[in-house]
MARBA-3410 file (N, C-alpha, C, O; in Angstrom, 1 decimal):
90
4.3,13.9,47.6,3.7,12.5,47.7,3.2,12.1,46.3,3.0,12.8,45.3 ~ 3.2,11.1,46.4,2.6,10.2,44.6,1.2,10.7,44.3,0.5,11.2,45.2 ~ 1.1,10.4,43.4,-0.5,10.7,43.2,-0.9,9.2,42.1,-0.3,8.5,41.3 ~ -2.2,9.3,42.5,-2.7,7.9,41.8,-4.1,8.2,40.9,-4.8,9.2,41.1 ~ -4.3,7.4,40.0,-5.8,7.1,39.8,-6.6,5.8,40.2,-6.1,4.7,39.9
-7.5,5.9,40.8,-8.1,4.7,41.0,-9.6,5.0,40.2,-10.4,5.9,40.1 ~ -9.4,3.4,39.4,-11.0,2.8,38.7,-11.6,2.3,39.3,-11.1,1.3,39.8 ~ -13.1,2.5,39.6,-14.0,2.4,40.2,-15.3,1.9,39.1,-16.1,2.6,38.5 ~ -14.9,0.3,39.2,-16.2,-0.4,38.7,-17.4,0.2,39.5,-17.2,0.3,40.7 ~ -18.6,0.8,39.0,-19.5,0.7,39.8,-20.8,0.9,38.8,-21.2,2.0,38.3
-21.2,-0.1,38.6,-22.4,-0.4,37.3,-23.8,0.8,37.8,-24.1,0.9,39.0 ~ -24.4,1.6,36.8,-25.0,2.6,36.5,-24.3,4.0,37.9,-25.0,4.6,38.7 ~ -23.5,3.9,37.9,-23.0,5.0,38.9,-23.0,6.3,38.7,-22.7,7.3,39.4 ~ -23.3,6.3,37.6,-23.7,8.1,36.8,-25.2,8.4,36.3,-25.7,9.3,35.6 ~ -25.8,7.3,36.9,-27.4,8.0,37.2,-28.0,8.3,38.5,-29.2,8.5,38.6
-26.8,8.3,39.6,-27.3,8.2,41.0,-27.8,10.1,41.5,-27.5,10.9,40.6 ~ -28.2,10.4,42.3,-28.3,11.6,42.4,-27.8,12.6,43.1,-26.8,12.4,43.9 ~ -28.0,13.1,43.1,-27.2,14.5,43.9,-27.2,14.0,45.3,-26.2,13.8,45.9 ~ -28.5,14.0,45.8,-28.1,13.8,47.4,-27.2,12.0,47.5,-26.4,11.6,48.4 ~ -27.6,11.4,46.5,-26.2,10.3,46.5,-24.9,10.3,46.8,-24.2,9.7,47.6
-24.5,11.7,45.2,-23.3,11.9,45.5,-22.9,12.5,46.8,-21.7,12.5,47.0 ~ -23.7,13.1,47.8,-23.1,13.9,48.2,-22.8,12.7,49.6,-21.6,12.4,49.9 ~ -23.5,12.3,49.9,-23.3,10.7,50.8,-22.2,9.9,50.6,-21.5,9.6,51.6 ~ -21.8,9.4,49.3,-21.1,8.8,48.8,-19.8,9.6,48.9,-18.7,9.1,48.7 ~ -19.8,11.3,49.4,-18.3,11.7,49.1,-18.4,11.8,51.0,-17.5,11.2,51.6
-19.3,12.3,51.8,-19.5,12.3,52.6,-18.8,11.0,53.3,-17.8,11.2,54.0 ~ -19.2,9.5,53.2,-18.5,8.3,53.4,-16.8,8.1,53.2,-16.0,7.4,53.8 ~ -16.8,8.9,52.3,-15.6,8.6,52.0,-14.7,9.8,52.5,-13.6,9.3,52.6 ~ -14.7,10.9,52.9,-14.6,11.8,54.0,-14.0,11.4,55.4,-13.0,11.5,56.0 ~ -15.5,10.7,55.5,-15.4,9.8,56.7,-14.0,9.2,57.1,-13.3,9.5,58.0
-13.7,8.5,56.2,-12.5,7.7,56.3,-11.1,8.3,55.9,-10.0,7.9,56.3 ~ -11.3,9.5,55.0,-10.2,9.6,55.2,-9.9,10.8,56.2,-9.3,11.7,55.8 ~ -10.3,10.8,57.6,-10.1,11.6,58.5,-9.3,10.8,59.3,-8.5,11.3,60.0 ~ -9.5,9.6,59.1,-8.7,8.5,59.7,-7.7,8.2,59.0,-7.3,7.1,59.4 ~ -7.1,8.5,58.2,-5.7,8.3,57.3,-5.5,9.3,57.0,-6.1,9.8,56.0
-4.4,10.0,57.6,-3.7,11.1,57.5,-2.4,11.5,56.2,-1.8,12.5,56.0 ~ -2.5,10.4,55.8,-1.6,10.4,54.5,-2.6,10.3,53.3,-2.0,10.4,52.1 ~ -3.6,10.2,53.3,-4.1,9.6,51.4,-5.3,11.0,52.0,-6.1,11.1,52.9 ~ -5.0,11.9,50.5,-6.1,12.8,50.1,-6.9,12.3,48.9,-6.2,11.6,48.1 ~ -7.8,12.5,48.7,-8.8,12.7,48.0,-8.9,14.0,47.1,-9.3,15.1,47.6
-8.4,14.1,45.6,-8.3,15.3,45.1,-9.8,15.7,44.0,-10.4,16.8,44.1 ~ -10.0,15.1,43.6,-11.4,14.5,42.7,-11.7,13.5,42.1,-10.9,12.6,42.1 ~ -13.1,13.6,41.3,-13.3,12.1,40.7,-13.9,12.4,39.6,-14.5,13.5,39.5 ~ -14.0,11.6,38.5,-14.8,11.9,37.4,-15.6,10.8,37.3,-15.0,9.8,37.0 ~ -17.2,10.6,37.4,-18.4,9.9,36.6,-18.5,9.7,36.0,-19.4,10.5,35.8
-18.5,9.0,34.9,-18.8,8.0,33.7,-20.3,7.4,33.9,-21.2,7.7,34.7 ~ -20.3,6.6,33.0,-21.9,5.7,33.4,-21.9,4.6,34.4,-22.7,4.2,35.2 ~ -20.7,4.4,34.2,-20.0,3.0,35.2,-19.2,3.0,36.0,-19.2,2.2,37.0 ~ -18.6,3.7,35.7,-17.4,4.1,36.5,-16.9,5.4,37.2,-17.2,6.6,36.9 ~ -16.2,5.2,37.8,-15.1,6.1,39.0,-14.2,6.3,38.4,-14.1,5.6,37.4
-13.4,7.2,38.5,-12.2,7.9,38.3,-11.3,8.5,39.0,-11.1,9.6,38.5 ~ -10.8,8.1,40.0,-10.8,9.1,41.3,-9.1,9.4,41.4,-8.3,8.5,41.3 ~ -8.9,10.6,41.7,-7.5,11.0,41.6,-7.2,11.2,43.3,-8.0,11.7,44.1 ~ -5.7,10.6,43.7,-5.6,10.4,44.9,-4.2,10.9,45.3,-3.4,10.2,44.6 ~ -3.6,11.7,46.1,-2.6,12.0,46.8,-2.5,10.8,48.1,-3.4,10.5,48.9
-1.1,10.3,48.0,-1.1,9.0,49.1,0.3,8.8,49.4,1.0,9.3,48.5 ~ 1.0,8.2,50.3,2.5,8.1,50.6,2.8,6.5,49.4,3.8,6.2,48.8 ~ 1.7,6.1,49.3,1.9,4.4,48.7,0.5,4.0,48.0,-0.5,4.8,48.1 ~ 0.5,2.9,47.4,-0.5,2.3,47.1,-1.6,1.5,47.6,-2.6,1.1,47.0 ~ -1.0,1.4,49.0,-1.5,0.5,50.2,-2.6,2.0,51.0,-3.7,1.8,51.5
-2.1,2.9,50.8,-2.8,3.6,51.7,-4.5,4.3,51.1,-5.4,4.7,51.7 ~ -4.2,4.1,49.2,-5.1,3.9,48.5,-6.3,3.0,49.0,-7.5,3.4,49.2 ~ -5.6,1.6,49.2,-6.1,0.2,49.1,-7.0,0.1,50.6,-8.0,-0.6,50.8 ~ -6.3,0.8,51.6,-6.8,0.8,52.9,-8.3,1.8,52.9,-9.2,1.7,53.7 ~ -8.1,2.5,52.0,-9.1,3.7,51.8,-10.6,2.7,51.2,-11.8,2.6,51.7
-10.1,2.1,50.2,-11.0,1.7,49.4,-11.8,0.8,50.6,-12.9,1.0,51.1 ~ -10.7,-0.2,50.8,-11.5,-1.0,51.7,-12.1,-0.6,53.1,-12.8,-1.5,53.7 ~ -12.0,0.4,53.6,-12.4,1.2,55.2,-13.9,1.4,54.2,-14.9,0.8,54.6 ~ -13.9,2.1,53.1,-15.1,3.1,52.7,-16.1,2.1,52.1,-17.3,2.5,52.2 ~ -15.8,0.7,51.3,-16.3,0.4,51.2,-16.7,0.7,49.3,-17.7,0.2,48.8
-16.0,1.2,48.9,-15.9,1.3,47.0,-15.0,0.9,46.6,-14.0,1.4,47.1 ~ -14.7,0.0,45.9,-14.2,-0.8,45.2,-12.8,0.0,44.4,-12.9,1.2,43.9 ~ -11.4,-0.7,44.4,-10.6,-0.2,43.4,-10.1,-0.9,42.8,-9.0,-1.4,42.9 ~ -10.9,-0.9,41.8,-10.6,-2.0,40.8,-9.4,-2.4,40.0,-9.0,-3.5,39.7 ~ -8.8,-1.1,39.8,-7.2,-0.7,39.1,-6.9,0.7,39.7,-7.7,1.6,39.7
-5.5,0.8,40.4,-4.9,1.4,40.7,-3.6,1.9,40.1,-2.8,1.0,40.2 ~ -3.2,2.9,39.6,-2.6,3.4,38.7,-1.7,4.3,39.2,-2.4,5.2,39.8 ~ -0.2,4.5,39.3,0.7,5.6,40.0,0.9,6.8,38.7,1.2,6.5,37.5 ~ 0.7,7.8,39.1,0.9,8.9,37.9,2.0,9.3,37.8,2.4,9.9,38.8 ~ 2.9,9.2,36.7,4.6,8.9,36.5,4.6,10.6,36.1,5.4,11.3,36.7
3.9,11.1,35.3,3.7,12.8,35.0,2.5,13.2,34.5,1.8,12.4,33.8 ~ 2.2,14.5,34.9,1.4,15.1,33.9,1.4,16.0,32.7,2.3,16.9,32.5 ~ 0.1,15.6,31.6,0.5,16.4,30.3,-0.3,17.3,30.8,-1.0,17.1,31.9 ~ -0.3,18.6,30.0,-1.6,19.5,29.6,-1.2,20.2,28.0,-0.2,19.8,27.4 ~ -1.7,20.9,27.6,-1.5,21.5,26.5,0.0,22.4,26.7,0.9,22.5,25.8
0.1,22.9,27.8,1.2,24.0,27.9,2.5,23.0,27.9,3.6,23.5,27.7 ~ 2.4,22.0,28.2,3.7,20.7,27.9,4.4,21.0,26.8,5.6,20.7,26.9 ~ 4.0,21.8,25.7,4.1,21.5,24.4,5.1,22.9,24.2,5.8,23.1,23.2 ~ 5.0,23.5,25.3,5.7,24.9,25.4,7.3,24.6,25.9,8.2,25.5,26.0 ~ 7.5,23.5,26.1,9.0,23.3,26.7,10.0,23.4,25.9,11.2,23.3,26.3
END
């Protein structure tokens, strides 16, 4: 399946706290128990923003996520490949 990134406007979102985060993944859990196609693989925190890396059949199933959970996806992004350092080994 594709994998996506989604940006997550969310102004001072990297000062919230631990029992935050864990609510905030908890919610979002929530929902995707109900969509059986879009996983949740991680997210990275910024000061402001979301970063959230997603396994999904489509971009719609992204979009359904955001909107069930209630966090914003501001830009949605399909990941065409990945680099890492070992790329360089080909």
């Amino acid at each position: 399946m594709p994998k996506f990134v989604i940006e997550r406007e969310m102004p001072s979102v990297g000062q919230l706290t631990q029992p935050e985060f864990v609510g905030a993944a908890a919610q979002s859990n929530a929902v995707l128990d109900k969509l059986p196609t879009v996983q949740w693989q991680h997210s990275y925190v910024t000061g402001d923003k979301l970063y959230c890396v997603y396994i999904a059949e489509d971009e719609d199933g992204v979009r359904e996520h955001a909107e069930l959970s209630g966090f914003p996806a501001n830009k949605i992004s399909r990941v065409v490949t990945i680099l890492d350092p070992t790329s360089a080994d080909a």
